[in-house]
C-alpha positions in Angstrom: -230.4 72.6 -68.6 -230.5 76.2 -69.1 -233.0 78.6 -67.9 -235.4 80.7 -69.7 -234.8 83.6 -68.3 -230.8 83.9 -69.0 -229.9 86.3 -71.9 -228.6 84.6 -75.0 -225.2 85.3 -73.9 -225.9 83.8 -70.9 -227.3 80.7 -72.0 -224.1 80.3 -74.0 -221.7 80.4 -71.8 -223.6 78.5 -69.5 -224.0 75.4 -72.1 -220.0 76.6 -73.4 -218.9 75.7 -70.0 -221.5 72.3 -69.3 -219.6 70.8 -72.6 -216.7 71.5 -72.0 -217.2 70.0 -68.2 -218.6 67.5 -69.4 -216.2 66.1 -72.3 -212.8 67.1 -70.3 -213.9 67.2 -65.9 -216.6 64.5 -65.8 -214.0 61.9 -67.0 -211.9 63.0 -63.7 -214.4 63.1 -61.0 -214.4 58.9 -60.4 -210.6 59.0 -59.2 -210.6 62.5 -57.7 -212.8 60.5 -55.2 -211.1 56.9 -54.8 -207.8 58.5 -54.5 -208.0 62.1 -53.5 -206.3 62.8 -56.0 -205.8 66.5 -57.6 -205.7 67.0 -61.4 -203.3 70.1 -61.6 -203.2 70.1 -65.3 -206.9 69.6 -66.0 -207.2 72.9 -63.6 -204.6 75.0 -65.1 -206.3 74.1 -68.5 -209.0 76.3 -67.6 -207.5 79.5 -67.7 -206.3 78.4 -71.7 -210.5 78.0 -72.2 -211.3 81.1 -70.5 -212.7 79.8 -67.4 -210.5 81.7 -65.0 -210.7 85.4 -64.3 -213.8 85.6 -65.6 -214.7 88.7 -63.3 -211.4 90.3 -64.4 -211.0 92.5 -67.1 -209.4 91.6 -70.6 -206.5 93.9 -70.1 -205.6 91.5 -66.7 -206.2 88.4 -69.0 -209.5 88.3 -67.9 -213.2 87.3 -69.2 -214.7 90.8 -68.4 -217.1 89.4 -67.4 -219.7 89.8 -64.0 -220.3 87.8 -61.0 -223.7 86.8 -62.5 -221.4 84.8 -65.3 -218.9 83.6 -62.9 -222.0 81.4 -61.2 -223.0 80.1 -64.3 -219.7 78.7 -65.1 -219.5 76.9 -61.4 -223.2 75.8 -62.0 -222.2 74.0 -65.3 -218.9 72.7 -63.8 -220.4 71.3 -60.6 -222.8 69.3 -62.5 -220.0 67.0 -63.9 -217.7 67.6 -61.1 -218.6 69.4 -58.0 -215.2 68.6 -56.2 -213.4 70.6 -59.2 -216.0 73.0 -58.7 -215.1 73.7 -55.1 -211.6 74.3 -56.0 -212.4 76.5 -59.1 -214.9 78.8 -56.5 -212.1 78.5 -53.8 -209.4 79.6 -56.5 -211.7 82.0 -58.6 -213.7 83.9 -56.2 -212.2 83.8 -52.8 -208.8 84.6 -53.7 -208.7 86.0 -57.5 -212.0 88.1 -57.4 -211.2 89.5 -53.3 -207.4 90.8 -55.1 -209.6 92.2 -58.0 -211.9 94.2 -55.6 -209.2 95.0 -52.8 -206.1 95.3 -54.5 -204.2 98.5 -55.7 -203.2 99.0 -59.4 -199.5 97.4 -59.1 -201.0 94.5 -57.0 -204.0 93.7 -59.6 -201.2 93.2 -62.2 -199.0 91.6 -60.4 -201.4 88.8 -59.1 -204.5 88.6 -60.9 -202.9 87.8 -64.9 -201.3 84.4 -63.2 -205.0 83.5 -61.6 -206.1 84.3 -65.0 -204.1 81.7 -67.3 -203.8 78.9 -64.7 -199.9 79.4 -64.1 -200.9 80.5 -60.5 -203.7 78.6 -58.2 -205.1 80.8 -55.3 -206.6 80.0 -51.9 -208.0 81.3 -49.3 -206.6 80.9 -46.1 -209.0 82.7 -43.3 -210.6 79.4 -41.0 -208.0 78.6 -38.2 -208.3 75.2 -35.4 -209.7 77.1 -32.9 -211.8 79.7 -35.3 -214.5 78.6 -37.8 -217.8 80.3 -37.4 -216.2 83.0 -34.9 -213.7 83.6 -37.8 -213.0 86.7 -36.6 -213.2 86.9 -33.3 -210.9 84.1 -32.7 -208.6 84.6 -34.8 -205.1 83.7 -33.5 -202.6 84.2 -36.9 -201.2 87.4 -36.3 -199.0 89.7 -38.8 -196.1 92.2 -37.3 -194.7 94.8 -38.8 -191.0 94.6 -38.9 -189.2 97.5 -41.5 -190.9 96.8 -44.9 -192.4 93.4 -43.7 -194.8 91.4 -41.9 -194.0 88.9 -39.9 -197.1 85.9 -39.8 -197.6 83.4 -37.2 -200.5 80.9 -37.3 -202.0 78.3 -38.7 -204.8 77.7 -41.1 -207.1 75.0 -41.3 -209.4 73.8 -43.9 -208.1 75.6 -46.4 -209.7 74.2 -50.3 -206.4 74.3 -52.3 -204.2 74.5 -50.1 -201.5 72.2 -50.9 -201.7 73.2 -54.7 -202.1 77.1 -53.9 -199.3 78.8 -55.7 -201.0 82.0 -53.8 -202.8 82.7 -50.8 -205.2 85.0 -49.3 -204.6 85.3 -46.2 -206.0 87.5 -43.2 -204.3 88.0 -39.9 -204.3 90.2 -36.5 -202.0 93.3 -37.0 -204.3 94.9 -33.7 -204.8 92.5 -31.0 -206.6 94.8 -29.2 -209.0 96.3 -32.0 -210.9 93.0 -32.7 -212.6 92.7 -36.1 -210.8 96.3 -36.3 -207.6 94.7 -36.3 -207.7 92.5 -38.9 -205.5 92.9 -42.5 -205.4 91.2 -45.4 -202.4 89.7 -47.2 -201.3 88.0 -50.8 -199.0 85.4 -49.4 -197.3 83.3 -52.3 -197.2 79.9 -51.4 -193.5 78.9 -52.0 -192.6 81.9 -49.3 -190.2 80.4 -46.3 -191.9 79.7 -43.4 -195.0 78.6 -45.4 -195.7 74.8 -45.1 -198.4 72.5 -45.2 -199.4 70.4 -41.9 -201.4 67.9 -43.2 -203.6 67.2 -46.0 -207.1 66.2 -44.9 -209.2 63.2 -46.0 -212.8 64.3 -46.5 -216.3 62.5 -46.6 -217.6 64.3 -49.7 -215.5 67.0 -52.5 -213.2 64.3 -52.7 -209.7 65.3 -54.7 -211.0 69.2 -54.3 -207.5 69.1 -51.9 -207.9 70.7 -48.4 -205.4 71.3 -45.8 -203.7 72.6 -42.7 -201.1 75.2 -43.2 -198.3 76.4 -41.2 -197.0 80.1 -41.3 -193.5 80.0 -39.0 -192.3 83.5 -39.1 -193.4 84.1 -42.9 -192.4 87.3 -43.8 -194.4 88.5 -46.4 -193.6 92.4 -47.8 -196.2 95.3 -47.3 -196.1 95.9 -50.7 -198.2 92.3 -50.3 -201.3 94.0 -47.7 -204.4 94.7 -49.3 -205.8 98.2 -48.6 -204.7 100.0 -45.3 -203.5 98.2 -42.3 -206.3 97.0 -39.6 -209.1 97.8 -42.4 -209.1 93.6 -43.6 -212.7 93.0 -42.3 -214.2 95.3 -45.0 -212.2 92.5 -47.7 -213.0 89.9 -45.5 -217.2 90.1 -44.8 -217.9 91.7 -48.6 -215.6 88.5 -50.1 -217.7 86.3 -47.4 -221.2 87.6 -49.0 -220.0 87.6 -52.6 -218.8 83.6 -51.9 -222.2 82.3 -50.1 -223.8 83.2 -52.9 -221.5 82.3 -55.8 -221.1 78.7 -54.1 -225.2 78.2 -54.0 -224.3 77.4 -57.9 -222.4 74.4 -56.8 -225.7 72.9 -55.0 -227.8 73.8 -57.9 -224.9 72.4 -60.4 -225.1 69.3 -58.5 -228.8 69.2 -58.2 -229.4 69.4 -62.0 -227.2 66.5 -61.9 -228.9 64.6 -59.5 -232.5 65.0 -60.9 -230.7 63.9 -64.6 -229.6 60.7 -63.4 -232.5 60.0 -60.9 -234.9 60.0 -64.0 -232.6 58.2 -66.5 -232.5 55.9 -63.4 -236.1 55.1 -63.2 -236.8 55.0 -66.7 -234.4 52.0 -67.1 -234.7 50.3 -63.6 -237.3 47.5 -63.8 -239.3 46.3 -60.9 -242.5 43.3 -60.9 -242.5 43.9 -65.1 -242.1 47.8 -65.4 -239.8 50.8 -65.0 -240.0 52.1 -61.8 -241.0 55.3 -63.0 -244.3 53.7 -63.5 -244.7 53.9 -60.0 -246.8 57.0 -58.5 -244.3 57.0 -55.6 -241.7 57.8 -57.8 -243.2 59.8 -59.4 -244.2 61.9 -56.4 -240.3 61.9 -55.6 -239.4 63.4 -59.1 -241.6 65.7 -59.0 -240.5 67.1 -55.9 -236.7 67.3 -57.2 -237.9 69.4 -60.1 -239.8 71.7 -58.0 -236.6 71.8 -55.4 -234.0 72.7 -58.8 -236.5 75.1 -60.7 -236.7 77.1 -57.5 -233.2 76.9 -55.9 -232.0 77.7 -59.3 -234.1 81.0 -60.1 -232.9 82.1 -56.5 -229.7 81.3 -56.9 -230.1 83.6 -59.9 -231.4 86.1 -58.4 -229.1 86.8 -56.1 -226.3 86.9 -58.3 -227.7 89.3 -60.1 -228.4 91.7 -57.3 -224.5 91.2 -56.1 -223.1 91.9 -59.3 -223.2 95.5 -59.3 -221.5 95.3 -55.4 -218.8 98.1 -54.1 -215.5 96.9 -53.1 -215.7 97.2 -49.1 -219.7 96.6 -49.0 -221.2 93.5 -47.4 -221.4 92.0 -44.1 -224.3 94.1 -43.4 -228.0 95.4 -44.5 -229.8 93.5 -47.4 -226.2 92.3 -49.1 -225.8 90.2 -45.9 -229.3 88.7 -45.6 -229.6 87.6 -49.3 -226.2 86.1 -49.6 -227.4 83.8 -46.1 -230.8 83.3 -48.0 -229.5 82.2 -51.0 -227.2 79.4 -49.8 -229.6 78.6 -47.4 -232.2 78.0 -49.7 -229.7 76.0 -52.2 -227.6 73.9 -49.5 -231.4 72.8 -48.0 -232.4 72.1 -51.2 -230.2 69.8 -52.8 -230.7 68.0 -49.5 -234.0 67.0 -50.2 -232.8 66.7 -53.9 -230.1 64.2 -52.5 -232.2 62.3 -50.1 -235.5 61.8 -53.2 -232.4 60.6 -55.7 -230.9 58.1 -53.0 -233.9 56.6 -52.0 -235.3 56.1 -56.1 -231.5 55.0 -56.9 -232.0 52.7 -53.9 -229.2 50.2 -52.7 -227.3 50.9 -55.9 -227.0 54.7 -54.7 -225.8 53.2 -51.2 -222.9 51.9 -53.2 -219.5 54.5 -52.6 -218.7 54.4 -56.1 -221.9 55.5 -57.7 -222.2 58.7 -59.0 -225.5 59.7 -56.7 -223.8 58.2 -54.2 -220.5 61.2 -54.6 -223.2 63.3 -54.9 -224.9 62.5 -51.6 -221.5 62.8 -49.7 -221.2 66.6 -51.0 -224.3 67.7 -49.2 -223.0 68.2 -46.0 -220.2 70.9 -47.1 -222.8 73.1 -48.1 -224.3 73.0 -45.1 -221.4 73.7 -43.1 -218.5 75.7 -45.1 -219.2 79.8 -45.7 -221.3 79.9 -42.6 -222.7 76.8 -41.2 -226.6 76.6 -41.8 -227.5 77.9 -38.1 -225.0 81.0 -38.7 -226.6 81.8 -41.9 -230.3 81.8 -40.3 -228.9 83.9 -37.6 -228.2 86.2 -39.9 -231.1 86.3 -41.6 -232.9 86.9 -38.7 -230.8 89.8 -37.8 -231.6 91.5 -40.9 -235.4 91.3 -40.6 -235.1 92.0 -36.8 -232.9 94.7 -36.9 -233.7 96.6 -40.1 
């Protein structure tokens, strides 16, 4: 499925990136989700095809290629498996593309080729147990400065990839006083002492996309390793927030495309009192509605990649930046619910069935209502923006 209004660039990279999801991740997604289990050389892979880094720049290892692309290629991946596509956006966006934007020369080379070829997996380690929506404002991990160091505390929860991180990005108090002023950001490689993993979480939906609880016990982590100036973290933080809303609407359109595919291959084969069910005006009426849901989510979706690409390191969290990135995920995450619910109800009880693939879909919906800003914080800020502008 490609859209007519993608260059022809575009359009092949976006149907480079469907086959080779298809042909090499779709294969993986069934025992991702029975076992939870994590494909670490399927991943790495990636980076050999040129689907990591493909925001950074060639002489980094990178694609040099724009946010706008990025989406695509996490659009094409999520329709054959979204749970790979959670840890690709996790790995690709939140950590690799933040060091791209925030780092200094010496720390863009130093982190950012190993993103690029797969030797190095990134996270991003910033939701905490007692801080999810108030992210920031209570936020317990702290960082102090000892000499040439930082010393980090705290614990991380929720964190997509991170039991198979080889890198973090982490943020942590250096100000306890300052609030969201007080806040730094930090490459914390994963294999550094002190740095362990609590648990490993069993989830309802992204199955095998692994998420976890980690542990930082007096982690000492050099300042070489801070990105930008001390206390100045929230500027990474709320820009890389904006940047990953709407980058991770692609997985909910991914998916959607997915869903509608199989919903009318569905009722084109499923029989019912001498006929395919997609005889049926009711069914009909449902599939109709899917397309209208994926033809508009997508163009969105779209749209607001294309706006952000052009973005300045340190901008978001504010103005139009802030309310487009909420609309957009918004828009897609309340989509692909009604996507989800039209595709369950034609699939019927065979989509009530755990090992179906509508029914892995279905379980996925609820992440992308709750992860990057929950669906009430995201029309909160929307609101803000046209109230306050």
């Amino acid at each position: 499925m490609t859209a007519t209004h993608l260059t022809d660039e575009q359009a092949q990279l976006l149907d480079s990136a469907d086959r080779y999801a298809r042909e090499q991740l779709a294969p993986l997604a069934r025992r991702m989700d029975d076992e939870e289990w994590w494909p670490d050389a399927a991943f790495r892979a990636l980076g050999k095809q040129g689907f990591l880094g493909v925001t950074a720049p060639p002489e980094l290892g990178g694609a040099g290629l724009d946010l706008f692309a990025s989406g695509l290629v996490l659009q094409a991946i999520s329709r054959w498996n979204h749970a790979l596509g959670l840890s690709w956006v996790a790995h690709e966006n939140l950590c690799m593309n933040n060091i791209l934007r925030n780092g200094n020369k010496e720390q863009r080379e130093r982190f950012v080729p190993p993103l690029c070829d797969g030797s190095a997996i990134g996270c991003l380690a910033l939701t905490e147990p007692g801080a999810g929506s108030d992210a920031i404002g209570s936020m317990a991990t702290t960082a102090v400065r000892e000499g040439d160091h930082y010393r980090i505390r705290g614990r991380k929860l929720f964190i997509t990839n991170g039991s198979v991180a080889d890198l973090a990005l982490l943020y942590a108090k250096t100000d306890l006083a300052a609030g969201a002023g007080g806040i730094s950001a930090f490459v914390v490689p994963m294999d550094s002492p002190g740095v362990s993993v609590a648990q490993k979480l069993v989830k309802m939906g992204f199955r095998g996309s692994q998420t976890t609880e980690l542990v930082f016990d007096d982690c000492l982590v050099p300042v070489a390793n801070r990105l930008g100036e001390e206390n100045a973290g929230v500027e990474c933080l709320m820009s890389g927030l904006d940047l990953e809303r709407a980058t991770i609407a692609a997985i909910a359109v991914g998916m959607a495309e997915r869903a509608l595919e199989i919903s009318v291959e569905y009722a084109q084969q499923r029989e019912q009192f001498g006929q395919p069910i997609a005889n049926f005006q009711m069914i009909q009426s449902r599939i109709a509605d899917m397309h209208v849901l994926v033809e508009t989510m997508r163009t969105y979706t779209h749209h607001a990649l294309a706006r952000l690409n052009d973005l300045p390191p340190g901008e978001g969290g504010r103005g139009w930046v802030h309310t487009l990135s909420a609309t957009s995920v918004l828009y897609a995450a309340d989509s692909l619910n009604g996507v989800l619910d039209h595709a369950l109800q034609i699939f019927g009880g065979s989509g009530y069935i755990w090992e179906t693939e509508i029914n892995r879909l279905y379980r996925g919906i609820k992440l992308l209502e709750i992860g990057a800003g929950t669906t009430e914080v995201r029309k909160l800020i929307i609101a803000e923006g046209l109230l306050h502008s």
